[in-house]
N, C-alpha and C positions, 0 to 999 in steps of 0.2 A: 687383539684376538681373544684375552680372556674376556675381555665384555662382551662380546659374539656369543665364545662358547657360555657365559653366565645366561645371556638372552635369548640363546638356545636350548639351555636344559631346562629354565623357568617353563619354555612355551610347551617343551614335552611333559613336564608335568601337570600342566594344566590339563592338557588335552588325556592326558593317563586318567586326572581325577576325572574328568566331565564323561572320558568313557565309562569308570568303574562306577558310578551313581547319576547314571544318565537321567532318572524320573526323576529325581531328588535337584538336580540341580534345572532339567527346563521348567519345575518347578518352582523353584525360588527365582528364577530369572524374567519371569512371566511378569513381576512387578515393577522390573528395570524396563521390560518390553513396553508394556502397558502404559506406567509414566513417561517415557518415550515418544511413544505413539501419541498420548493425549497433549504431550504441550508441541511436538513439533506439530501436529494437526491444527490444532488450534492457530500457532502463529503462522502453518502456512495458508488456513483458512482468509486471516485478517490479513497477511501480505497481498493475496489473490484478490480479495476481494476489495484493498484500500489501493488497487495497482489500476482494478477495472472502473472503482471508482472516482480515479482522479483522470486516467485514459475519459473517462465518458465526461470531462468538462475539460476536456482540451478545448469544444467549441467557445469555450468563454477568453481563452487565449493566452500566452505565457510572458510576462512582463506588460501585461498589458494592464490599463487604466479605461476605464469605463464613465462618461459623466450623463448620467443618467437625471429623472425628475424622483423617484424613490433609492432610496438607499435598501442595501442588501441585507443588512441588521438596524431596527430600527432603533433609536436613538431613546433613550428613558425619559418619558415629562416632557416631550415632544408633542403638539400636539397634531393631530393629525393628518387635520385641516389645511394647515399651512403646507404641507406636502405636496394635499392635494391641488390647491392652489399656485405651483411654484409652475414658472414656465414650461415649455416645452424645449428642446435642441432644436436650434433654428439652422440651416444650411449656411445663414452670413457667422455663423459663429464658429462653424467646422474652418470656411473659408481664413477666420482670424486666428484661430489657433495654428492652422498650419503653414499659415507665413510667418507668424511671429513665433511658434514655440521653437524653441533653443535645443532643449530636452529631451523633444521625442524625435525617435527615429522615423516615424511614419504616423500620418493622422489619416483616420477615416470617419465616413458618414453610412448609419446603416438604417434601416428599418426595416420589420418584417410583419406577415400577414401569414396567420395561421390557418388551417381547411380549408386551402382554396382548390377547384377544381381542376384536373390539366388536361387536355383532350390533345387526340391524335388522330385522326378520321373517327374511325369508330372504338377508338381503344379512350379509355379514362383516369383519371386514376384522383379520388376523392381522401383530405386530408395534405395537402402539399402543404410547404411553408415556402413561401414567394419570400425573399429578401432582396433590397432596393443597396444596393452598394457603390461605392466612391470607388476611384481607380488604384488608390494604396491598400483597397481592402488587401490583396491579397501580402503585403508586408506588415501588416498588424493579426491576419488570423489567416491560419495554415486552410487552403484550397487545392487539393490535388488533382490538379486537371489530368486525366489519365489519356482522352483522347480529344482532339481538338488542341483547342486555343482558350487562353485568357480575354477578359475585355482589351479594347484598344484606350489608350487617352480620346481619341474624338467619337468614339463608340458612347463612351461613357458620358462624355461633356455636353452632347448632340442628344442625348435619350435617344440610343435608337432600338427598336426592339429588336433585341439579342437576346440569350440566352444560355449559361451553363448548368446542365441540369445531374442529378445528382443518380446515384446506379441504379437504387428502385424507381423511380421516375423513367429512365429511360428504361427498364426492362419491362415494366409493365407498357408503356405507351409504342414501344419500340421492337418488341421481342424476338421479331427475326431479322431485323434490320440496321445499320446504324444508323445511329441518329443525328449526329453530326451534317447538317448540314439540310435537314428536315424542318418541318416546323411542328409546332404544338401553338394551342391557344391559352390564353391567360383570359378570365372574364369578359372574351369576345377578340380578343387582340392577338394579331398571328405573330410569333415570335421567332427567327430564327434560330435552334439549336447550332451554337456554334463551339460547346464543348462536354463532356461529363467525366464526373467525377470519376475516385477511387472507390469501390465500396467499403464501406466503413462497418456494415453491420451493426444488431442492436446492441445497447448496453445495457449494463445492470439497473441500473436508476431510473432508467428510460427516457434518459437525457434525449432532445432534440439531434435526430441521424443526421448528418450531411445526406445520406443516400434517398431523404423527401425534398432535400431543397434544391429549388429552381431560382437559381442568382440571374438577375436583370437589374438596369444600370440604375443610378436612385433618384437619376430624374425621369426615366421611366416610369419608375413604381410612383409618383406620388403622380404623372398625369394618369394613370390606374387608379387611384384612390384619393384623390382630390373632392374633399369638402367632407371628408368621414367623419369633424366636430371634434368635442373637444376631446370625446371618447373612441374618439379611432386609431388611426397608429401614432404610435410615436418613435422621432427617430433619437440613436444613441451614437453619441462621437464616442470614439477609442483611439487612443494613442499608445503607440508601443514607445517600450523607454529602453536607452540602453543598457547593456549588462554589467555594466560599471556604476551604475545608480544603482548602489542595494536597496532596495526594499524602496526603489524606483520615489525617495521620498523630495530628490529636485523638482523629477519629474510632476507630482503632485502640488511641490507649492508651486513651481510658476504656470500652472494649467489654471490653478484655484485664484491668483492673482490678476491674468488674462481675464478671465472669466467676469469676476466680481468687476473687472476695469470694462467690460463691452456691457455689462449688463448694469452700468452706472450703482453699483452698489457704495453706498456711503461706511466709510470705515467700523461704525458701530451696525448695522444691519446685516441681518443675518444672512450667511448665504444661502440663497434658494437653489442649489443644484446640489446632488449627491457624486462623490465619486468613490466608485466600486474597485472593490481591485477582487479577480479569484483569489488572491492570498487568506484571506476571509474564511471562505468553503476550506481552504486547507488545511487553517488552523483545528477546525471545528473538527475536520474531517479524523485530525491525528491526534487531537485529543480522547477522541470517539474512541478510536481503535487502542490508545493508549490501555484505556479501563479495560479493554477486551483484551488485550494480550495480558494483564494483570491478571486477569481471570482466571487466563490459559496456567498462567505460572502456579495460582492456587491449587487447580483441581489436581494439574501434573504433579505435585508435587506430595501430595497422600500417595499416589500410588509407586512413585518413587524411592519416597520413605519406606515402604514396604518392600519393596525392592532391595533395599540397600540392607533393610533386615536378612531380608532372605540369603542377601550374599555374605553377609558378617557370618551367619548363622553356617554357610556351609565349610566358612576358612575357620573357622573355631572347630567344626567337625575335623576336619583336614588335619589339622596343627595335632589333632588327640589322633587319630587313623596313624599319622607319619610319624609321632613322637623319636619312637627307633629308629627309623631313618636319619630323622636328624641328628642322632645322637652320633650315627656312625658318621653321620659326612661333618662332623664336627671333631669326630678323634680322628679323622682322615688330614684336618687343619683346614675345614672349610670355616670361613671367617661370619661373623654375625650379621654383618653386611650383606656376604650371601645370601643365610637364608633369608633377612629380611625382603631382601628384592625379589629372590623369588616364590614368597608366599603373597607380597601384593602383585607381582606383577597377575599372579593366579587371579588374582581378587579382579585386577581391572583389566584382561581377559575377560573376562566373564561378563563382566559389565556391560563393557564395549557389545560384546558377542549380543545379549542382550539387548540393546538401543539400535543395534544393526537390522537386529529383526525387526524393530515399533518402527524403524526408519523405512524400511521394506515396505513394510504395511501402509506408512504414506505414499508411497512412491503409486503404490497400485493403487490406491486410493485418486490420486492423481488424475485418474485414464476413467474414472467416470466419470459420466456428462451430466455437469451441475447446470443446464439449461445456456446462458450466455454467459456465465461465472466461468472464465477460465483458470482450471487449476492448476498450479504448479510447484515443485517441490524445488526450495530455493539450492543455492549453495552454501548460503549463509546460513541457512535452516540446519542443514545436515552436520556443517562445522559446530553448529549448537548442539545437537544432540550426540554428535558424538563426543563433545568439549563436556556436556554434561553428564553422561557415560562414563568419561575419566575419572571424574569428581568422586562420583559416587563411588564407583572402585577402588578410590583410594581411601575415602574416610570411612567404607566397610572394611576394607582390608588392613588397615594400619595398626590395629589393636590385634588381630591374629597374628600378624607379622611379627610387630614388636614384642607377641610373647614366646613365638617361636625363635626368633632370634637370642633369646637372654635365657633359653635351657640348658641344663650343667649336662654337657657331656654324658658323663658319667651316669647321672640320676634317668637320664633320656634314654640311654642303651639297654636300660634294665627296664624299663616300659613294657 
């Protein structure tokens, strides 16, 4: 009960002083507000914006491995040539990796065709991306069929033209009707629509939507585009790994092993495939954002400093205004303790009071539309600016305090 009632006469005298110099102190707190505002804004900028953009390469897939003929970062002294030169992913090789791999939980075979046209009687819709997929596509990369069905296994093994099409594909081709169970053309060839997506919406990056692609099976797409050369599609295995392979790196050597053993590679020759993994993009991604939230801390951090001025400067005021007071609630046998605690609690009042407001200002900040940037004010964000509000209130206030604390009675009542 006495640390109640100490907790409670601290909070009324704070709230006494902030009413008796009300301009004086929104004044000085304007700099707690301000540093506040600038670094929670900044890190919730870089949270929102490294949250949309790693949401917008979900299409790349999570635990997944990629073996592809270019690599995602290319390699130093590399020459370039030989890249160009390295095979293609061949179907009998999807076929050997997914009998033999140990590793992966699911292997597929994919290829995709970008601007192609999709027609619906007289509705169209110019710019699709047509992708050729295997029957585990859908356990290696996430497909939300929302209405309809998935492919079948002899759907898939048979080429037969089906189709799951994606939410702008069917809205524009479809828009009063559903489409489930309609058709649409591919470069002359009637397809049945047998399901569509979730909508997905644009991203920041302007990654590849699921809501342009029209998924058909992947021996379909290549009687579609049979004899396109050397410069026409190419297709990419992926294998998903389980979640017990950290950093999925079994999973990579015996894919790379398989591999090098169907494409007769001799021990010293080099391998001519790349394998990708999105860990790559992610590294990049949070080292990016790393420098930016550094940033954040720099710029917040001048106005902070000034902030923290401003509130030393008004518990030094305080301490000389209350001198008498203290004196008497010290010949009364209030202890040094007391007033220590409550001249900082005053100090980080205030502070707090302060970062509450810059917190505010993001929050509304929030609710304006940054285009497809969706913003959001974290939890984690807020526990920082108010965790940083403390701080401050305390190494402003500790030097007021501890002078207010060590005043001789006596000398303090005659003030």
């Amino acid at each position: 009960m006495i640390y109640f009632h100490l907790l409670l006469e601290s909070f009324r005298f704070a709230i006494s002083a902030l009413r008796a110099n009300l301009l004086r102190t929104i004044l000085s707190l304007l700099g707690v507000t301000v540093g506040i505002f600038s670094i929670i804004t900044v890190f919730t900028l870089v949270d929102s914006l490294e949250k949309n953009i790693r949401d917008s390469l979900n299409f790349l897939g999570d635990d997944v491995i990629r073996i592809e003929k270019f690599p995602w970062i290319f390699e130093d002294n590399y020459p370039w040539w030989k890249y160009v030169n390295r095979p293609k992913a061949e179907y009998s090789e999807y076929q050997f990796l997914k009998n033999n791999s140990k590793e992966a939980s699911a292997v597929t075979i994919f290829a995709e065709r970008f601007g192609v046209t999709v027609k619906h009687e007289s509705n169209s819709l110019s710019g699709a991306i047509v992708s050729g997929i295997a029957y585990q596509h859908k356990d290696v990369f996430e497909i939300p069929v929302e209405k309809g069905r998935y492919f079948g296994l002899q759907e898939v093994e048979k080429g037969a033209n089906v189709s799951i099409i994606g939410a702008e594909v069917a809205n524009t081709l479809f828009p009063l009707t559903d489409p489930v169970g309609k058709e649409i053309k591919l470069r002359g060839l009637k397809f049945r629509v047998i399901g569509v997506m979730e909508k997905q919406g644009a991203s920041v990056i302007d990654a590849p939507s699921a809501d342009d692609f029209c998924y058909v099976p992947y021996n379909t797409f290549f009687k579609m585009y049979s004899g396109q050369g050397n410069f026409g599609v190419e297709s990419i295995i992926a294998l998903k790994g389980y979640p017990e392979d950290e950093g999925l790196k079994n999973l990579e050597g015996e894919i790379t092993g398989l591999l090098r053993q169907i494409r007769g590679l001799r021990p010293r020759e080099d391998t001519n495939f790349a394998v990708n993994r999105p860990e790559a993009f992610a590294d990049v991604i949070g080292s990016i954002f790393s420098v930016i939230s550094l940033a954040g801390w720099v710029i917040g951090s001048f106005s902070i400093l000034v902030g923290g001025f401003g509130i030393a400067n008004i518990m030094f005021v305080s301490v000389k205004e209350r001198t008498n007071i203290i004196g008497i609630q010290k010949s009364l046998g209030a202890k040094n303790f007391f007033i220590l605690f409550q001249f900082l609690f005053e100090a980080v009042f205030l502070s707090v009071l302060g970062g509450m407001f810059g917190l505010l200002l993001v929050y509304l900040l929030s609710f304006v539309s940054l285009g497809s940037l969706d913003l959001s004010l974290s939890f984690s964000n807020v526990i920082l600016g108010v965790s940083v509000s403390v701080i401050i209130g305390t190494v402003s206030g500790i030097v007021p305090a501890g002078m207010a604390s060590k005043l001789d009675p006596v000398i303090a009542i005659r003030a």
